[in-house]
C-alpha positions in Angstrom: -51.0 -6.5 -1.9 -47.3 -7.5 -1.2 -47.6 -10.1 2.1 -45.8 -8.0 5.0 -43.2 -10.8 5.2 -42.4 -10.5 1.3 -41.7 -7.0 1.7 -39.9 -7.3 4.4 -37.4 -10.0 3.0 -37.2 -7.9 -0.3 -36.4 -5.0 1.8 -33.0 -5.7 2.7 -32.8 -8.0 -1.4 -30.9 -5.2 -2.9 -28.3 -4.2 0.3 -27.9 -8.1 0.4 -26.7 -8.0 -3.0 -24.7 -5.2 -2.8 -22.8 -6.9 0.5 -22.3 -9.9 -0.9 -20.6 -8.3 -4.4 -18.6 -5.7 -2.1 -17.6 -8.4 0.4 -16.4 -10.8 -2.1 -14.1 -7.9 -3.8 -12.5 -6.7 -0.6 -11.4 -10.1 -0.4 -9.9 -10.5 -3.8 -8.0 -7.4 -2.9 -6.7 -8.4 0.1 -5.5 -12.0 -1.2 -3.7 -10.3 -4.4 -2.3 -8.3 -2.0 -1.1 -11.0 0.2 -0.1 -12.8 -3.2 1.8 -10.5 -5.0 3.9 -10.1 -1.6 4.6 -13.1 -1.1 5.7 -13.8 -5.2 8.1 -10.9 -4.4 9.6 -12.5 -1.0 9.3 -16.3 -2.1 10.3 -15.9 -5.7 11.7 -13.0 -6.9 13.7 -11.6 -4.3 15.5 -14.9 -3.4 16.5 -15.6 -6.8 18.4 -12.1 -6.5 20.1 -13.1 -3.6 21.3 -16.5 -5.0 18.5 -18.6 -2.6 15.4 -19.8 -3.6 12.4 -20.4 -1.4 13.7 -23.8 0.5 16.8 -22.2 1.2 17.2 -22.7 4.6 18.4 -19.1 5.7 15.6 -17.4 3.7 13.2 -19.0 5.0 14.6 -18.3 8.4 15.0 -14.9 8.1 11.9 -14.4 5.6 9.8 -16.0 8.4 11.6 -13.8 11.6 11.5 -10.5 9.3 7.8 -11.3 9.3 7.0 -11.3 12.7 9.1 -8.5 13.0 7.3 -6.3 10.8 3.6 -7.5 12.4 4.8 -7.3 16.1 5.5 -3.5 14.8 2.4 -3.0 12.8 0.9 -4.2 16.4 2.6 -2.2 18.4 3.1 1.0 16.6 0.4 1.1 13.6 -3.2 3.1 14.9 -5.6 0.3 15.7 -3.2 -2.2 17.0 -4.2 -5.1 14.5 -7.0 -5.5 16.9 -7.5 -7.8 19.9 -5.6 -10.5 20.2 -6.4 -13.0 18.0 -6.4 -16.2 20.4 -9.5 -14.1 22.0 -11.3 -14.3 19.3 -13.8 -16.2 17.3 -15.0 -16.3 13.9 -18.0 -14.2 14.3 -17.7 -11.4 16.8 -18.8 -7.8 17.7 -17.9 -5.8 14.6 -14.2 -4.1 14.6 -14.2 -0.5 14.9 -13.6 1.3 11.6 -10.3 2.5 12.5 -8.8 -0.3 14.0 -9.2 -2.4 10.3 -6.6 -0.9 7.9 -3.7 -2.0 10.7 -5.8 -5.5 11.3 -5.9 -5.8 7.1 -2.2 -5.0 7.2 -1.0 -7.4 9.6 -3.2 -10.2 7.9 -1.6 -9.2 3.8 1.8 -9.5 5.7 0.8 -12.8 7.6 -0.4 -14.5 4.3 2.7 -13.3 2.1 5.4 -14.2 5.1 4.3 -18.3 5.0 2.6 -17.5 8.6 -0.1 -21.0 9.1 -3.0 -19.2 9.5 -5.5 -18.4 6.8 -7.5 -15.4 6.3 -11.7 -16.0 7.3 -11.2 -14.4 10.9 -9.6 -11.1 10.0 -11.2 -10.6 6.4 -14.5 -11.2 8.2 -14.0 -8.9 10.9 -13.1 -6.3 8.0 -16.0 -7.0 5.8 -18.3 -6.7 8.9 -16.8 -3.9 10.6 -16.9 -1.5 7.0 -20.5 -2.8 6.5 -21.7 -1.8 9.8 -20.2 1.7 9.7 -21.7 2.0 6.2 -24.7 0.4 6.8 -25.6 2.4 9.5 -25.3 5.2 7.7 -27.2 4.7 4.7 -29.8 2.4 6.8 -30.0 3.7 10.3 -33.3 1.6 10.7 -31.6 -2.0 9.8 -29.9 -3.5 13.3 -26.4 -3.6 13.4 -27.1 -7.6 13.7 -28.4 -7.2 10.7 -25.4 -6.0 8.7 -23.4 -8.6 10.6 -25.3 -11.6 9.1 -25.2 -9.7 5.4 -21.5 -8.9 6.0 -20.5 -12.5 7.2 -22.7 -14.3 4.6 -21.3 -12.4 1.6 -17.6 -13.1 2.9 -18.4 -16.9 3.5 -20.0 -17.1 0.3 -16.9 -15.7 -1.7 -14.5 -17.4 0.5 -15.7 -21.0 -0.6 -17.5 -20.1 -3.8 -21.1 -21.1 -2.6 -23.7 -20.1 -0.8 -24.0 -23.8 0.9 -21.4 -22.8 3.6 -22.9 -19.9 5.1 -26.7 -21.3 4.8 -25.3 -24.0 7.3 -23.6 -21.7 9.4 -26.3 -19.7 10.0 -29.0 -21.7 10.2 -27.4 -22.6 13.3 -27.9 -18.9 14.5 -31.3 -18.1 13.4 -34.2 -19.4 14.6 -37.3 -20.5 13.1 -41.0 -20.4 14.7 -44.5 -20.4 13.1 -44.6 -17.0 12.9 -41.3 -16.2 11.7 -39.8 -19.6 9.6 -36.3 -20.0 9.5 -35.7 -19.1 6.4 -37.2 -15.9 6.6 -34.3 -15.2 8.3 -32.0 -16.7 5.9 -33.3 -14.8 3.2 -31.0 -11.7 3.1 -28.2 -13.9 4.2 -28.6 -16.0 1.6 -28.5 -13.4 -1.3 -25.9 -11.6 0.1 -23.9 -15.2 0.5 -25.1 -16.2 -3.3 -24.0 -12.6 -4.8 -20.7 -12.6 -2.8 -20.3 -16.9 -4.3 -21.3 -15.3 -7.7 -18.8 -12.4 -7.6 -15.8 -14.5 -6.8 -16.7 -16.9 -9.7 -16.2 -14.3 -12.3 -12.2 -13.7 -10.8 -11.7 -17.5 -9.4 -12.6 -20.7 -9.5 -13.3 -21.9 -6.1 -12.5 -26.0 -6.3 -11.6 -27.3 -2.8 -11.6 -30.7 -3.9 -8.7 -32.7 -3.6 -6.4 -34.5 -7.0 -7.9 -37.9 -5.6 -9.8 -40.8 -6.4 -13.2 -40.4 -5.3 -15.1 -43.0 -2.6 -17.9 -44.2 -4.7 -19.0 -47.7 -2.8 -20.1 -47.0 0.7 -19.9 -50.2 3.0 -21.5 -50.4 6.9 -17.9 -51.5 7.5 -16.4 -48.1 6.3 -18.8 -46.4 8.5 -16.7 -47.8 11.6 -13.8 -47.2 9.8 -14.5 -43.3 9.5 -15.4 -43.4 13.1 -12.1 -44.3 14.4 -10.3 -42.0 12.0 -12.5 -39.0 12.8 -11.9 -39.9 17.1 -8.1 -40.6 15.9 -8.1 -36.6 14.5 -10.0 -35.4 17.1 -7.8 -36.9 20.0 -5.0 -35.2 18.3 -6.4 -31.7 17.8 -7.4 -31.4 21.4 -4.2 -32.0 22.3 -3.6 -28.8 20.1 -6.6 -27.8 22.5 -4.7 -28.6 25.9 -1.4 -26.5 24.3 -3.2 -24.0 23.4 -3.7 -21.5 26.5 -0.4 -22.8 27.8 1.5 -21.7 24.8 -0.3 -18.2 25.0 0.6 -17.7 28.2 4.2 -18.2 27.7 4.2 -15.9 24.6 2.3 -13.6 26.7 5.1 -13.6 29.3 7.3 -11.6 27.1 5.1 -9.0 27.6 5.7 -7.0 24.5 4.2 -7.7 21.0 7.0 -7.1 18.8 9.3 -9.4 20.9 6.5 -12.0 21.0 5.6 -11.6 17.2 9.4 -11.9 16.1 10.3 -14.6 18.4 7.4 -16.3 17.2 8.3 -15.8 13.4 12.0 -17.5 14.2 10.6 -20.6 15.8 8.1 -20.8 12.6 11.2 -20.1 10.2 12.8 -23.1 12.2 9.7 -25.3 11.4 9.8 -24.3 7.9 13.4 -25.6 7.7 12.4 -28.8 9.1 9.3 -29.1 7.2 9.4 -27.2 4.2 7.4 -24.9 2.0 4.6 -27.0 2.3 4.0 -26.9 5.9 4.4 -23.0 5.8 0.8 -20.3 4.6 -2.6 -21.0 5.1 -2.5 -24.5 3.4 -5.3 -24.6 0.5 -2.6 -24.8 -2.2 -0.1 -26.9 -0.3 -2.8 -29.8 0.8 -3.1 -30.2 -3.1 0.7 -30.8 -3.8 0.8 -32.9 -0.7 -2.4 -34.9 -2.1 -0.6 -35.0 -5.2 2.7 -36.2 -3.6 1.2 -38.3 -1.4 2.1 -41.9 -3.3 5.8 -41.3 -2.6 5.6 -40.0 0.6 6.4 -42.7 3.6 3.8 -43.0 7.0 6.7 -41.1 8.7 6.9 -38.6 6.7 3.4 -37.4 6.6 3.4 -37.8 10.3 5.8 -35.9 10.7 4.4 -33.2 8.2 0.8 -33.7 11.0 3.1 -32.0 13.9 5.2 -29.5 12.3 1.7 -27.9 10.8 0.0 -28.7 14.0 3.4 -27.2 16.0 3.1 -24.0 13.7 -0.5 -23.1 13.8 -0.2 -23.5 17.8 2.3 -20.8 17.4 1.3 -18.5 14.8 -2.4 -18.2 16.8 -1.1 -17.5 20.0 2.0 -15.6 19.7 -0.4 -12.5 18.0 -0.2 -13.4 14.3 -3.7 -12.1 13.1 -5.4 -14.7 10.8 -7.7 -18.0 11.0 -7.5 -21.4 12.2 -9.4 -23.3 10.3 -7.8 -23.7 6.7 -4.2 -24.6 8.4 -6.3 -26.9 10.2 -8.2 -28.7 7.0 -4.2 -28.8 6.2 -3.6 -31.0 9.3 -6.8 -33.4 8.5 -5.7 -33.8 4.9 -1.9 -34.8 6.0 -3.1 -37.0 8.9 -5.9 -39.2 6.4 -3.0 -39.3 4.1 -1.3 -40.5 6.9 -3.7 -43.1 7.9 -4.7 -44.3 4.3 -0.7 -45.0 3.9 -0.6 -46.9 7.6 -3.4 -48.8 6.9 -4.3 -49.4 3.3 -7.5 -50.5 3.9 -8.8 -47.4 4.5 -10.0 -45.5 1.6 -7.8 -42.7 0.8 -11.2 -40.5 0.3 -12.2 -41.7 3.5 -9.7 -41.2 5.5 -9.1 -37.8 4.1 -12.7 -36.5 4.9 -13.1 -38.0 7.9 -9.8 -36.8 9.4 -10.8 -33.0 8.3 -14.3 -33.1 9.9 -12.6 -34.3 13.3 -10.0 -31.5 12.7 -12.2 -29.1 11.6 -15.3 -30.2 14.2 -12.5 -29.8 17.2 -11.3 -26.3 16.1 -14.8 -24.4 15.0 -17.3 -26.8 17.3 -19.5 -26.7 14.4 -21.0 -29.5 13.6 -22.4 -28.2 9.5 -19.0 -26.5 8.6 -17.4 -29.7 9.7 -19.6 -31.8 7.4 -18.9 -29.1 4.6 -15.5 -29.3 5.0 -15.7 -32.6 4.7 -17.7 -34.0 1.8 -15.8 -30.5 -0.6 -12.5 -32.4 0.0 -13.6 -35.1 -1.8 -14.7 -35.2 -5.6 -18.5 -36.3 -5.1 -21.4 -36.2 -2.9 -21.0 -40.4 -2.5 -19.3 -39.1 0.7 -21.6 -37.1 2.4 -24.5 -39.6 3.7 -21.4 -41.9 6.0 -20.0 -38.6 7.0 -23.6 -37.6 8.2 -23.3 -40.8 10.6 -19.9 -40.8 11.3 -20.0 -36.8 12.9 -22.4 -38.5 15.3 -19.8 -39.8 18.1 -17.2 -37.0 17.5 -19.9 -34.6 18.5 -21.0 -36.2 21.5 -16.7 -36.8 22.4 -16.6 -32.9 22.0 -19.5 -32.1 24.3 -18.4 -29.8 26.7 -15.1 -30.0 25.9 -12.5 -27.0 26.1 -12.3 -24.9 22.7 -8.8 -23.5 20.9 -9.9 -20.0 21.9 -8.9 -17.7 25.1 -12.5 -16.9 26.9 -10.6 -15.1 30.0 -11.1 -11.7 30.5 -8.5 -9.7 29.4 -6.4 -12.6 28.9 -2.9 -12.1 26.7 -3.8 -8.7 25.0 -1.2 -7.8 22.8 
């Protein structure tokens, strides 16, 4: 006879499986979207118009004509895009089924426009809000929490190509007694994080890691070193932090979303002038060129790259683009360790790289196993991971308590 804790686990094995598969191809669909748009705006259509994409006037007007074009999708398109994104977290009550095409709209013409935002808050809410409203037909007897964790898990597990990611994540949110061990509740989760991993392998290879040497001899003294660089990053992001409800509130002051939205697209299009292609989109590909660059670029120069990013995501997440925080914000940690290592050779380039991410990434998501995830992937090799483990220590207890990048008041800034 089949233990009642087997069969329930294998219970929801096949839905898991079909989540995760179904979760990892909505994404692919939504970033070929986003992709083949932004080909068309940042390399054919400029070469028709005698520009290419670091002209300064395209990207001017490419970046305004995108915020344009969202501020009316928000405005005008049923649904709204949803709730203001500065509201909102990376797991939250599933979307209502109607309100996701206009949300999944906004976010392709985010991505393709060069907005700095990437896409794990709105293609989560998608995923989540299609499988609850499916789920609950076909399974009326699984909770909708249920089809949330299946939902989320699949997406994470696509989104970075393992099933490592979302097993951290959530065994933060499941808990574990004697009756009921903790990974009994990461079962389903699990598969549906593994199939959705699997899926994406088969259309893209998933490699975070950046083109640089690896850290391979682990000193005590690097230990304090990675500690100062981590505080360094996280001192800087919750300045971000401070900015953060203050800039919202002078977007918000507008009062009307496609004023906001294209106002917000011109100041980015003014930062992408400044900056350059590389400090506009979500960031994944762009910290690899910059990684790749980074031997001829000067301390000044990658600081200045640190606030133009940092400038733009502050903008892009609380003017009412729809999109996520945190792979702009790996962006920042990569330039800044790059801007450290260069400052102060002594620092290990791999070092400073991944320690500067996990403060970035620790002050934006307060999540102390995504932090160390984000982290140690960065690097080539796990040599990495045991410092990191001891250098996430003080940064956590620094960010105790502390205010997070996200609006909690009621009601606060809808657009």
């Amino acid at each position: 006879m089949i233990d009642p804790r087997v069969r329930s686990m294998l219970a929801l094995g096949a839905p898991a499986i079909l989540v995760g598969i179904a979760a990892a191809l909505i994404l692919l669909v939504v970033v070929l979207a986003a992709n083949l748009l932004q080909h068309f705006l940042w390399q054919s259509l400029p070469s028709l118009m005698g520009a290419t994409a670091n002209t300064w006037w395209w990207i001017l007007g490419v970046m305004t004509f995108t915020g344009l074009a969202v501020g009316l999708v928000v405005r005008y398109v049923p649904g709204h895009a949803g709730p203001d994104p500065a509201t909102v977290s990376l797991f939250g009550a599933p979307t209502a089924i109607g309100i996701l095409p206009s949300l999944a709209l906004a976010l392709i013409l985010a991505l393709a426009g060069g907005v700095s935002l990437g896409p794990e808050n709105p293609i989560i809410a998608i995923i989540v809000g299609l499988t609850v409203a499916i789920g609950a037909r076909l399974m009326p007897r699984v909770a909708a929490k249920g089809w949330v964790m299946l939902a989320a898990a699949g997406t994470i597990g696509a989104m970075f190509g393992t099933p490592v990611a979302a097993a951290l994540l959530f065994s933060e949110m499941v808990g574990g007694d004697k009756d009921t061990p903790i990974w009994d509740s990461l079962f389903a989760p699990l598969v549906a994080a593994g199939a959705g991993a699997l899926t994406m392998s088969q259309f893209e290879e998933m490699d975070f890691s950046l083109p640089i040497d690896p850290y391979l001899h682990p000193t005590l003294g690097d230990i304090g070193l990675g500690m100062l660089v981590a505080l360094a990053a996280i001192a800087i992001g919750m300045a971000a932090v401070w900015l953060f409800p203050r800039m919202h509130r002078l977007f918000n002051a507008i009062g009307h979303p496609v004023l906001i939205l294209t106002l917000g697209g011109f100041l980015l299009g003014l930062l992408g002038i400044w900056g350059g292609p590389i400090t506009m989109f979500k960031g994944l590909a762009e910290m690899k060129t910059l990684a790749n660059s980074a031997g001829q670029l000067s301390a000044s120069t990658l600081a200045v790259i640190v606030v133009i990013k940092l400038v733009a995501v502050l903008i892009s997440a609380t003017c009412g683009f729809r999109g996520g925080r945190i792979f702009p914000m790996v962006f920042v940690g990569v330039a800044f360790g790059l801007f450290v290592h260069q400052l102060f050779p002594a620092v290990p380039m791999a070092l400073a790289i991944a320690c500067s991410v996990l403060g970035f990434t620790l002050v934006v998501t307060r999540d102390g196993w995504l932090s160390l995830f984000m982290g140690a992937i960065m690097i080539p090799g796990i040599e990495l991971l045991p410092l990191l483990c001891v250098v996430i220590l003080p940064a956590w207890l620094v960010l105790a308590g502390r205010s997070e990048m996200l609006i909690k008041e009621t009601g606060a800034g809808k657009t």
